[in-house]
C-alpha positions as CSV (number, residue, x, y, z in Angstrom):
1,X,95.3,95.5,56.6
2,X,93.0,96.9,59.5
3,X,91.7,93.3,59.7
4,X,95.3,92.3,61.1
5,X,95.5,92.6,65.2
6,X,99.2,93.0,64.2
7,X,98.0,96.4,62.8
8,X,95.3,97.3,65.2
9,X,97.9,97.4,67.6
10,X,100.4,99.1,65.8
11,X,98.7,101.8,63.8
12,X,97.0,103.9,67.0
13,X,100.5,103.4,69.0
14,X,102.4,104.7,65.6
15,X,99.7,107.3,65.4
16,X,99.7,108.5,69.1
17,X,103.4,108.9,68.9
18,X,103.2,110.6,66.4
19,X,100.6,113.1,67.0
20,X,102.4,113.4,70.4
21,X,105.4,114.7,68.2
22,X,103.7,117.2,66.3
23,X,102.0,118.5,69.3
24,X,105.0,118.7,71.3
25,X,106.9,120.5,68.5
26,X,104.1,122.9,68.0
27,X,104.0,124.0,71.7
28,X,107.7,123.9,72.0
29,X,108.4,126.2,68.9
30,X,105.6,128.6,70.0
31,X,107.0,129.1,73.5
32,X,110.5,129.3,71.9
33,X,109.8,131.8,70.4
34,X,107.4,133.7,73.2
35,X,110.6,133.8,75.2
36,X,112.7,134.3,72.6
37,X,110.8,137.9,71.9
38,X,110.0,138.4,75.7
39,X,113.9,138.7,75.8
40,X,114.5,140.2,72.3
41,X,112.1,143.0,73.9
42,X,113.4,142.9,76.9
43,X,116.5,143.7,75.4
44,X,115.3,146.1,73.3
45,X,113.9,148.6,76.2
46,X,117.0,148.1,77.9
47,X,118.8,149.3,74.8
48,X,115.8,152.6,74.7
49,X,116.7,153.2,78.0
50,X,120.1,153.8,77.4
51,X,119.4,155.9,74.3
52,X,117.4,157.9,76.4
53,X,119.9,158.6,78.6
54,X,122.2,159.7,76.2
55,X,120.1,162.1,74.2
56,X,118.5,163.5,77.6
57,X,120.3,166.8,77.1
58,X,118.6,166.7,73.6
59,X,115.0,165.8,74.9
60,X,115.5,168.7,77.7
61,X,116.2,170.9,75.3
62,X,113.5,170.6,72.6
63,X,110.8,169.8,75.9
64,X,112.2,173.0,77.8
65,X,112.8,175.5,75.0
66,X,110.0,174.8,71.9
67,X,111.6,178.0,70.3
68,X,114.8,176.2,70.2
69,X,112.9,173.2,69.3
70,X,113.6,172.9,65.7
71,X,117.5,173.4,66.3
72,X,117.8,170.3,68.4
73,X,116.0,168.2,65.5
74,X,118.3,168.0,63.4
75,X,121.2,166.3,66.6
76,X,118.5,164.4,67.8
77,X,118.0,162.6,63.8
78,X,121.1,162.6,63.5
79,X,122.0,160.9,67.2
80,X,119.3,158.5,66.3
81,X,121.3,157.6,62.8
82,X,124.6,157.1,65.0
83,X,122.9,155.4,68.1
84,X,121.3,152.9,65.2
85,X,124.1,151.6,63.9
86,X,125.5,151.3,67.1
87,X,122.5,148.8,68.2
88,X,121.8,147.4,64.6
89,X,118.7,148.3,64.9
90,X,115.9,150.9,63.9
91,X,115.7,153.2,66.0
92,X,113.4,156.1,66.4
93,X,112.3,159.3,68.7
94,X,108.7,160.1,68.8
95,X,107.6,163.3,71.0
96,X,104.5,163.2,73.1
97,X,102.0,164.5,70.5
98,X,103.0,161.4,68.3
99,X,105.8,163.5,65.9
100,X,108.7,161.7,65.0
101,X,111.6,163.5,66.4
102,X,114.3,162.0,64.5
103,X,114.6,158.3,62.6
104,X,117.2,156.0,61.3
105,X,116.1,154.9,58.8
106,X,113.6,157.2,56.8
107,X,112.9,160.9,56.8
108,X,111.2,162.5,59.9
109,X,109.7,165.1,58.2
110,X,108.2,163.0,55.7
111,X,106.5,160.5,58.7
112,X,103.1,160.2,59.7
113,X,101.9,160.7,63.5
114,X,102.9,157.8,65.5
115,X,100.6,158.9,68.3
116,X,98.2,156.1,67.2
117,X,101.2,153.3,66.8
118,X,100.1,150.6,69.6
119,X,103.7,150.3,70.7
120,X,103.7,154.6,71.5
121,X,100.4,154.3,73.2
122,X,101.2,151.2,76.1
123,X,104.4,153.3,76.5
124,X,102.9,156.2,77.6
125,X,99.8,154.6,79.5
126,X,102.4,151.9,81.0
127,X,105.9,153.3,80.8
128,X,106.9,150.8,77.7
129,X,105.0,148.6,75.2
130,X,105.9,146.8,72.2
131,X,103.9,145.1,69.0
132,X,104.5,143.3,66.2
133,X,103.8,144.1,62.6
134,X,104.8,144.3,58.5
135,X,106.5,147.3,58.2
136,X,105.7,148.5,54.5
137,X,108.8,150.5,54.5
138,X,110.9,147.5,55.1
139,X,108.7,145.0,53.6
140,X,108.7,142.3,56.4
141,X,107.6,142.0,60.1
142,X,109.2,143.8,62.7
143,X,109.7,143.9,66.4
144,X,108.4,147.3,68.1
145,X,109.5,148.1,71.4
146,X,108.6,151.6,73.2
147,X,109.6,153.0,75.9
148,X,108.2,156.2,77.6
149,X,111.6,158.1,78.6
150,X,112.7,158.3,81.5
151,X,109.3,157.6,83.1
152,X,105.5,157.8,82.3
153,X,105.0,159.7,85.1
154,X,106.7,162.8,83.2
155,X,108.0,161.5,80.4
156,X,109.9,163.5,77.8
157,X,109.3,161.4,74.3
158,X,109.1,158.0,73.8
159,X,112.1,156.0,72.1
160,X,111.7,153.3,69.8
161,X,113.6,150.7,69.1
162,X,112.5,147.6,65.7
163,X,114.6,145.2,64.7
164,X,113.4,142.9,62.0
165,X,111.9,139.4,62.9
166,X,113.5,137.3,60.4
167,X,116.0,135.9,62.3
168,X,113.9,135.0,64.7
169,X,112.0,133.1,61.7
170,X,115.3,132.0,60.6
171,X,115.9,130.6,64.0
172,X,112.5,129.4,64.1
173,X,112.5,127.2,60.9
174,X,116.1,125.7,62.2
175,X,114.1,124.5,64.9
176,X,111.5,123.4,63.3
177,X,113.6,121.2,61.4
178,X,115.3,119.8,64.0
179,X,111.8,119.3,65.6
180,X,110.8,117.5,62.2
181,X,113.8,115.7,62.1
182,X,113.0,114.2,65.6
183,X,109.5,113.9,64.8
184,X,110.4,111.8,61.8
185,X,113.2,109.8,63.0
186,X,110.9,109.1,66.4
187,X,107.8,107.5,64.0
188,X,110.3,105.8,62.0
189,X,111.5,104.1,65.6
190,X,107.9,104.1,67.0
191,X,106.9,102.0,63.7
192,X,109.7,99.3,64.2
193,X,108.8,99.5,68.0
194,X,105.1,98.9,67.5
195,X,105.5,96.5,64.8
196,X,108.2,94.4,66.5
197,X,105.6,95.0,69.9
198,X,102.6,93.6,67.9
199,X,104.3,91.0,66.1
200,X,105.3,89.9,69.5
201,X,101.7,90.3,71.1
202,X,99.9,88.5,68.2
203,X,102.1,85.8,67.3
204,X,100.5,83.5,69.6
205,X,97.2,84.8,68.8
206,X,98.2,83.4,65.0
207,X,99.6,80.6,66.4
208,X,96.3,79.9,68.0
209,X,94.3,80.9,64.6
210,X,96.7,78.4,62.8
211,X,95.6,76.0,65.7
212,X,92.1,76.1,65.6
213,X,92.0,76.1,61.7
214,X,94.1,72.5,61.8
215,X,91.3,71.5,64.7
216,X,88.4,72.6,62.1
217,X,90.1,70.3,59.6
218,X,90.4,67.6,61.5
219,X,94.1,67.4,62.4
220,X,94.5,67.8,66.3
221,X,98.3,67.0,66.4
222,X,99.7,70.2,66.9
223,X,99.3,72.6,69.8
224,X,100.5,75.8,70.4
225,X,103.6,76.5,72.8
226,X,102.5,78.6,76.4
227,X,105.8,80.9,76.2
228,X,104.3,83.5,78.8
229,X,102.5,83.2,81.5
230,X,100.1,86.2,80.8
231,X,97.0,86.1,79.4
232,X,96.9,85.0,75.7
233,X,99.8,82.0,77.5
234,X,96.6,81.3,79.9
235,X,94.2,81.5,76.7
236,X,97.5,79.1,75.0
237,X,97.1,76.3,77.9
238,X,93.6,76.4,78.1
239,X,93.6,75.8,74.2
240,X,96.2,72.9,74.4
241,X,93.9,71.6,77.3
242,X,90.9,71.9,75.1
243,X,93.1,70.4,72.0
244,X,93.7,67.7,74.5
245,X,90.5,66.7,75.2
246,X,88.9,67.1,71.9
247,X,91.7,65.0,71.0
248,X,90.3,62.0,72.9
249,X,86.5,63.1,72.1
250,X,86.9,62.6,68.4
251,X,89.0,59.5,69.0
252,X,85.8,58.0,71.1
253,X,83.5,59.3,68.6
254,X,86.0,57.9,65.1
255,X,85.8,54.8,67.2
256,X,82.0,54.1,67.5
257,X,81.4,55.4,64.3
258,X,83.7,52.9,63.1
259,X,81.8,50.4,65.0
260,X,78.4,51.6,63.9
261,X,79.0,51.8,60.3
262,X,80.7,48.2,60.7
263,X,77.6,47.5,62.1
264,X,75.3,48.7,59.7
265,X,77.8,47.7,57.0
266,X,77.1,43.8,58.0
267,X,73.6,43.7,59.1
268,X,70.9,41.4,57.0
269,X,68.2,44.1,58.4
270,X,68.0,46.6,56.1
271,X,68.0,50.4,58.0
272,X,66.9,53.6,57.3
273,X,66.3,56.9,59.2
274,X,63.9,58.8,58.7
275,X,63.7,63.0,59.9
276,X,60.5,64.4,61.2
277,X,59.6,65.8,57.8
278,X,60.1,62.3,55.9
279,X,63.4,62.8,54.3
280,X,65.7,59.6,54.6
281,X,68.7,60.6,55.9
282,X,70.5,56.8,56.3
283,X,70.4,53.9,55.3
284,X,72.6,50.7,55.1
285,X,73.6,48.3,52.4
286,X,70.8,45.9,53.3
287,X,68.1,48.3,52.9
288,X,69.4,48.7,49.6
289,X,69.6,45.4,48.1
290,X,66.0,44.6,49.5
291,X,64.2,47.7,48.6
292,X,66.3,48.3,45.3
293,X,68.0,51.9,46.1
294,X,71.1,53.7,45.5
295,X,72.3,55.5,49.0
296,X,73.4,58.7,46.6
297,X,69.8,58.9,45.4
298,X,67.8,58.0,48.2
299,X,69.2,60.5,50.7
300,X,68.0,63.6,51.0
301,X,64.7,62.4,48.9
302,X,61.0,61.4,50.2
303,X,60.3,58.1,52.1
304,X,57.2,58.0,50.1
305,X,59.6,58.9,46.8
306,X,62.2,56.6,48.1
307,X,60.8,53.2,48.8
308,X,57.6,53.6,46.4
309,X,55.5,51.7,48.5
310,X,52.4,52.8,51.0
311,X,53.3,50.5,53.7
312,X,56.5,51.6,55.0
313,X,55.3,55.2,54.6
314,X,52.1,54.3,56.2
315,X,54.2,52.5,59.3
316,X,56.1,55.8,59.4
317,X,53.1,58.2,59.9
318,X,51.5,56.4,62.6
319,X,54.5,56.0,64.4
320,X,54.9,59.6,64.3
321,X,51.6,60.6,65.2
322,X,51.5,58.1,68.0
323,X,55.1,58.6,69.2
324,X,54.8,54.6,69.7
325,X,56.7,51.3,67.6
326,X,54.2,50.4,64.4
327,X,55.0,47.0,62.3
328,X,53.8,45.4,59.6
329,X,54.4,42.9,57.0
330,X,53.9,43.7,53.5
331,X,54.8,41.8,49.5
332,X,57.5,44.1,48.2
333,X,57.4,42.7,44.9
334,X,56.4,39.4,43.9
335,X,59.0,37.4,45.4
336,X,60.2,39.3,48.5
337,X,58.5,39.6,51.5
338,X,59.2,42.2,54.1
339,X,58.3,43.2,58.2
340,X,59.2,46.8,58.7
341,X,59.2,47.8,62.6
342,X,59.0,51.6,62.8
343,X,60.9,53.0,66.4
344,X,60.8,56.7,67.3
345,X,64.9,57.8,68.3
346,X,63.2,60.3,71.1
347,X,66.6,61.0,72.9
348,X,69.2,60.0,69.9
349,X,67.5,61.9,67.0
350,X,64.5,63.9,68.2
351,X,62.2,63.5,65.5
352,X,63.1,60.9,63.6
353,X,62.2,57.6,63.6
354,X,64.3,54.2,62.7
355,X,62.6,51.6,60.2
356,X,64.2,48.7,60.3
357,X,63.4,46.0,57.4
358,X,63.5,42.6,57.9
359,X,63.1,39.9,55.1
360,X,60.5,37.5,55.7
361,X,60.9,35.4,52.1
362,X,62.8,32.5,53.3
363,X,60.7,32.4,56.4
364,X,57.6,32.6,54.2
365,X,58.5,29.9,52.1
366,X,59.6,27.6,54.9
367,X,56.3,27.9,56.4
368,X,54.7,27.0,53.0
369,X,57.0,24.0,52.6
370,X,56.1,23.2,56.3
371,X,52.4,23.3,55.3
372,X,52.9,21.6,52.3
373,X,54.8,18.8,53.8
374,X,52.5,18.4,56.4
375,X,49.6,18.2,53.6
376,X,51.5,16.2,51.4
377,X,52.6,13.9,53.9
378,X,49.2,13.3,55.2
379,X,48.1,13.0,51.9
380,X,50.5,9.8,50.8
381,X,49.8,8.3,54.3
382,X,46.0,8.4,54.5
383,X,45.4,6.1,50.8
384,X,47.9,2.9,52.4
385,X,46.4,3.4,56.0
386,X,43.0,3.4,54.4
387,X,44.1,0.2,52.4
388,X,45.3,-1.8,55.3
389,X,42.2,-0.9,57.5
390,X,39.8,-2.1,54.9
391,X,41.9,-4.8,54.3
392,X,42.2,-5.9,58.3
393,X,38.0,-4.9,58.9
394,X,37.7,-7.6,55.8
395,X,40.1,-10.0,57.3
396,X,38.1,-9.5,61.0
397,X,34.5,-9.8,59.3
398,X,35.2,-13.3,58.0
399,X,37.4,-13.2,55.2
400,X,40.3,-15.6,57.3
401,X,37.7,-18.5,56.8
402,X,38.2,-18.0,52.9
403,X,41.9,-19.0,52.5
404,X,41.9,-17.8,49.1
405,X,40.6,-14.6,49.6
406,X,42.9,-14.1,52.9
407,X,45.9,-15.2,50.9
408,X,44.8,-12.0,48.3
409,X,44.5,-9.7,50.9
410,X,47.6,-10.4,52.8
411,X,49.5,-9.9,49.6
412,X,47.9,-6.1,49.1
413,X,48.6,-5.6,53.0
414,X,52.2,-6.3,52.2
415,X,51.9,-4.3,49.1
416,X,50.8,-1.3,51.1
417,X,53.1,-2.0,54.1
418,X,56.1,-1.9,51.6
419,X,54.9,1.5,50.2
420,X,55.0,2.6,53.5
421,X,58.3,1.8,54.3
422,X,59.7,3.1,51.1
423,X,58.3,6.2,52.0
424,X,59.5,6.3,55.5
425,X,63.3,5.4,53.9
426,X,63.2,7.4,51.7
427,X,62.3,10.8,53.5
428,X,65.1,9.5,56.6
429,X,67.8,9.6,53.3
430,X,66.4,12.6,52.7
431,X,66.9,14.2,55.7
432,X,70.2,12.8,56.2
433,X,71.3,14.1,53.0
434,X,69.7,17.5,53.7
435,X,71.5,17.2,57.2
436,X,74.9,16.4,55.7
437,X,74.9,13.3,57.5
438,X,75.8,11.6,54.6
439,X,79.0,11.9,54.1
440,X,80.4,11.5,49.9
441,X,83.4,9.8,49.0
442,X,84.4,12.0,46.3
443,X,86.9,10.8,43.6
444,X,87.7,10.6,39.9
445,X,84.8,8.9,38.1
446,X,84.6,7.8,34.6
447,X,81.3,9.1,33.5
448,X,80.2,5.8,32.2
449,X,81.0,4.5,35.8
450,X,78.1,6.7,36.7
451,X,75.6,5.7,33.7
452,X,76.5,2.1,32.9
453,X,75.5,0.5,36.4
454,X,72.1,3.0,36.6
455,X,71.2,1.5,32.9
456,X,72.0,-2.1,33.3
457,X,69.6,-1.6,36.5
458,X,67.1,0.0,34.9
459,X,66.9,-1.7,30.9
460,X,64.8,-4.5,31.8
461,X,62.4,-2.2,33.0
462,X,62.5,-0.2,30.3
463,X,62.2,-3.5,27.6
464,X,59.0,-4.5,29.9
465,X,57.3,-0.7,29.5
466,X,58.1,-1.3,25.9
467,X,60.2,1.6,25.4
468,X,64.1,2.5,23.6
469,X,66.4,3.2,26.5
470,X,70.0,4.3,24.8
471,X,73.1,5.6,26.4
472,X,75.3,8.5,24.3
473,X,77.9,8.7,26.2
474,X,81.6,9.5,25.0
475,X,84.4,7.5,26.1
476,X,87.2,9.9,26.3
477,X,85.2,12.1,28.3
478,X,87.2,13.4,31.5
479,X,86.7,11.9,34.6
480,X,84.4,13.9,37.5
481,X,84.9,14.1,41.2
482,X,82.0,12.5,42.7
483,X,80.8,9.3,44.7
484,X,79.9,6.8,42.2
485,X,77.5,4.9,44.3
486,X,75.5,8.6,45.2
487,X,75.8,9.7,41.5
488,X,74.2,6.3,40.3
489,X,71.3,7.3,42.4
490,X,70.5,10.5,40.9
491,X,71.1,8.9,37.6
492,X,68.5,6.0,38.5
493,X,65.6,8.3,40.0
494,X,66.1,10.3,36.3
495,X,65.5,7.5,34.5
496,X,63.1,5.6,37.1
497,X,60.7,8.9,36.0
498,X,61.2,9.2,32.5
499,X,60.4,5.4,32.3
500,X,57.3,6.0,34.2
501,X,55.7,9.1,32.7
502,X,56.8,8.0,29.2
503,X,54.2,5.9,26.7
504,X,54.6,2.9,24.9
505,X,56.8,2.7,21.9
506,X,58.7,6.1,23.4
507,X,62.0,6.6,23.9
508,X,64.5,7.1,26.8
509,X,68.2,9.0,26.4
510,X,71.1,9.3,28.7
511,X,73.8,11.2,27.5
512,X,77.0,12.8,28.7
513,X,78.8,15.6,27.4
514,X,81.4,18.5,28.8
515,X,80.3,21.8,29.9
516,X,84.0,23.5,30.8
517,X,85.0,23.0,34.0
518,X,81.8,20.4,34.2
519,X,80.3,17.4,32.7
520,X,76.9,17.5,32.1
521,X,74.7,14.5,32.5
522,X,71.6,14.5,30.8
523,X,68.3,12.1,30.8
524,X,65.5,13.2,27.6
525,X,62.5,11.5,27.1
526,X,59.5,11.5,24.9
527,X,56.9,11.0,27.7
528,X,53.5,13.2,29.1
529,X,56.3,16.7,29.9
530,X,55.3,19.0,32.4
531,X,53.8,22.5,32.2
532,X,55.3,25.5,32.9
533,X,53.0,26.1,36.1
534,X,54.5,22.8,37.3
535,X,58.2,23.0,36.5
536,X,59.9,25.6,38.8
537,X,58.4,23.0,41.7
538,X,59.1,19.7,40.7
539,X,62.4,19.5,43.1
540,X,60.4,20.3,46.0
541,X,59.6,17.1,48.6
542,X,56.1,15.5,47.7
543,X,55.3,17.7,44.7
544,X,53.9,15.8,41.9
545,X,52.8,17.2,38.6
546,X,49.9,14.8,38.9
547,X,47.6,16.6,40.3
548,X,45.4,13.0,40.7
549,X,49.0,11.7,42.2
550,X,47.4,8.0,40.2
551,X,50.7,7.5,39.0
552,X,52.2,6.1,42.3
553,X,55.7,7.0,44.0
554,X,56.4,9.4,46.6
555,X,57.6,12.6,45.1
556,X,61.3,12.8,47.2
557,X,63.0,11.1,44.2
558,X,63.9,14.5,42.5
559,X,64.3,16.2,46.1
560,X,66.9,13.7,46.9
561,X,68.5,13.9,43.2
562,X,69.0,17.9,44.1
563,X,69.9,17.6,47.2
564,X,72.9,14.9,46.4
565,X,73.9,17.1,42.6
566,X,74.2,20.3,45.1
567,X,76.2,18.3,47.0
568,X,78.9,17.4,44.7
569,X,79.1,21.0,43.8
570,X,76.9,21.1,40.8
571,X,73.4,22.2,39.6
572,X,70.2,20.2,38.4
573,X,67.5,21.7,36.3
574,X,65.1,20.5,34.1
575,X,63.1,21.9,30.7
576,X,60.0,20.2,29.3
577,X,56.9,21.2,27.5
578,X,53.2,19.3,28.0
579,X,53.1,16.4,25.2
580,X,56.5,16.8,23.7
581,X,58.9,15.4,26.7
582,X,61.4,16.8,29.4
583,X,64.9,16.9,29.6
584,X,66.6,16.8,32.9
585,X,69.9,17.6,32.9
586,X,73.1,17.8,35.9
587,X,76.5,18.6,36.1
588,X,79.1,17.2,38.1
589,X,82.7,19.3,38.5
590,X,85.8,17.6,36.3
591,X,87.9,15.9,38.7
């Protein structure tokens, strides 16, 4: 409850009040009643006084004639009886040695000496004095006034007059009700006044509290109304004005978030961040697919634990230790190649340090193909140059005076020349079709349309090798989407191959056959095969399984044949063991 402002306020107002109350009604009571027995005294001497005067004669008497003393006793008790009832009061007659000279209420003769009573002795030292105390005769407090008659100059006795206090207790208690009363009735008002007060004072303060919470959770629509103009309205506006502005803050912020995490989202780089003691603390969907990570694992974790690899760790360190961008280019796994570039974020993230991944594979293996094109290229150029440069020296050194002879070598030269051009057309088609500057005029194909023309082209070659060449090739098979004149090619370099690396008395099959939403083309042989070292290369331009390349050709035949089946929209591969054949196989889509 005390942790409420409502109450803070409330509860010392309340209790102020309050103790306001009781301090007021003690004070009042006690100086009611002060004056109430300064005039209740007051009274009282007046009323000796009068006494005195009347029983003057008396006091005379007994002062002026001791030997007749004892005679006026008796009209003096019995005056005092008479003048008691009159007054309603006790009244009583004490001479100046302190002997009770006559008494209302009790026995004179059987009193004690009053000459020590407190009342008697202010009398006679002061003329009156008065005290207040519990009469045991009565049994409760009374009121003692005395007065020193008629003067204390020469006085003749002292008269006393008591009345009992509890009416002025009576009284008392009646006002101390009604002071109670009040008191009570003023706290209960004082409560509804300080709660109503501190409900009004804080209400904006919760309205505030209930502000800033909705800020802390993110919702910055509400503000809080400015209803006065005092403080907690000025601490209200500058709120709103704050709301305001923290408004448009997180809007900037939402929106280069947005466009930083659409960044990283779409990047080919792989990202991560790194803190100064090596704990990743980002990282994008690239980094994941190229190092192999889950984001919910690899946060929060150890570079080194992470990435489980030395080089990227290794890049981190001395980019740290240098406070300067570190690279390097590393094998991530067998087929992946990676650069990692390590940049300190000095004035972003002090501390840590971006490593951004780059994949090098397809680079990698483009410079390989470069090198081995290049190689290869060289390679199949240098044995017909060679040819036609002996075969000219010859020509130059004498060999045109021996017609025979020049006849021979002109017909190698052409031989040679025609190699060379084969070559040269054949890697132009190649790089047209790589280029996709050949366009395909795709549409529904009988299969056979495909096979029959490559066979009928290809049989007498075949009979000559001295090998089977049979087609199995259904007739109610659908019809595929391709361009028959394209598809013939890839058929014919299949079966140009099988032809060449198969022996005498071996055997040669095309067949056709559906594959759901493809047909698959298919050309088996019985010839040399190919080894497994050999096999995931043979589509590449210039790679022969030949290692001796003896057997002639170019090696673009199968790197046009993939080139024109990924073109149609299907795949090529092929399967083979050394000494027991190869299949290559192709599908074409259904039309």
């Amino acid at each position: 409850m005390f942790r409420s402002i409502r109450w803070r306020i409330a509860l010392p107002y309340v209790i102020l009040i309050l103790a306001s109350m009781l301090a007021l009604g003690v004070i009042l009571s006690n100086f009611l009643r002060q004056i109430y027995l300064d005039d209740l005294e007051a009274q009282l001497a007046t009323e000796a006084r009068l006494v005195g005067e009347a029983l003057r004669p008396l006091l005379e008497h007994s002062v002026g004639a001791p030997a007749n003393g004892e005679s006026a006793a008796p009209l003096i008790e019995q005056a005092a009886r008479e003048w008691a009832k009159t007054l309603g009061a006790r009244l009583t007659i004490i001479a100046l040695d302190g002997v009770v000279l006559g008494e209302s209420d009790d026995d004179p003769a059987l009193m004690s000496n009053h000459a020590d009573r407190p009342e008697v002795i202010a009398a006679l030292r002061s003329g009156q004095g008065s005290s207040i105390r519990f009469s045991h005769t009565l049994g409760y407090d009374m009121l003692y006034v005395g007065v020193a008659f008629p003067n204390p100059q020469n006085p003749l006795a002292v008269i006393r007059v008591a009345v009992a206090l509890n009416r002025i207790q009576s009284h008392l208690a009646q006002l101390q009700g009604i002071l109670f009363s009040a008191t009570l009735f003023v706290a209960v008002l004082a409560v509804l006044l300080a709660a109503w007060i501190a409900a009004r004072a804080s209400s904006p303060l919760q309205q505030l509290t209930h502000a800033a919470r909705q800020m802390a959770a993110g919702e910055l629509s509400d503000q809080p109304a400015a209803v006065n103009i005092d403080e907690i309205g000025q601490l209200t506006q500058a709120f709103n004005q704050m709301s305001v502005q923290l408004r448009q803050q997180f809007r900037t912020l939402e929106t280069e978030r947005g466009k930083l995490s659409a960044v990283l989202q779409k990047m080919s780089d792989g990202v991560l961040i790194v803190d100064q003691q090596g704990l990743v603390q980002l990282l994008n969907p690239a980094a994941e697919r190229m190092l192999s990570l889950l984001a919910r694992e690899a946060v929060g974790s150890p570079l080194a634990e992470a990435v489980r690899h030395h080089q990227p760790f290794e890049v981190w360190r001395q980019c740290q230790e240098t406070g300067e961008g570190q690279q390097a280019t590393f094998e991530f796994s067998r087929r992946i190649v990676l650069q990692v570039v390590a940049t300190p974020l000095d004035q972003a993230l002090p501390g840590s340090i971006l490593l951004l991944f780059h994949d090098m594979t397809r680079q990698r293996q483009i410079e390989r193909l470069r090198r081995d094109f290049i190689s290869n290229v060289s390679h199949e150029l240098r044995t017909p140059l060679a040819a036609l440069k002996a075969l000219t020296e010859t020509l130059r050194d004498g060999a045109l005076e021996d017609p025979p002879a020049a006849r021979r070598f002109l017909a190698r030269m052409e031989t040679e020349v025609d190699a060379l051009s084969l070559m040269v057309a054949e890697l132009l088609e190649l790089s047209r079709i790589e280029s996709g500057h050949v366009p395909l005029m795709l549409q529904p194909t009988a299969p056979m349309e495909i096979v029959g023309p490559a066979y009928e082209r290809l049989c007498l070659q075949a009979e000559r090798a001295n090998l089977s060449l049979t087609v199995e090739c259904a007739e109610d098979l659908p019809d595929v989407l391709a361009d028959a004149g394209r598809a013939q090619q890839i058929v014919v370099n299949l079966l140009h191959n099988a032809i060449k690396f198969t022996p005498e008395n071996g055997q040669v099959i095309v067949a056709c056959e559906p594959q759901g939403r493809f047909v698959c083309f298919s050309v088996r042989d019985t010839g040399i095969g190919i080894s497994a070292e050999d096999l995931p290369r043979i589509f590449e331009r210039f790679y022969k399984a030949d290692r001796s390349r003896s057997s002639g050709g170019t090696g673009l035949g199968l790197a046009i044949a993939r080139h024109l089946v990924e073109a149609h929209g299907g795949k090529i591969w092929a399967e083979s063991q050394l000494g027991q054949g190869s299949t290559f196989s192709f599908t074409i889509p259904i039309a």
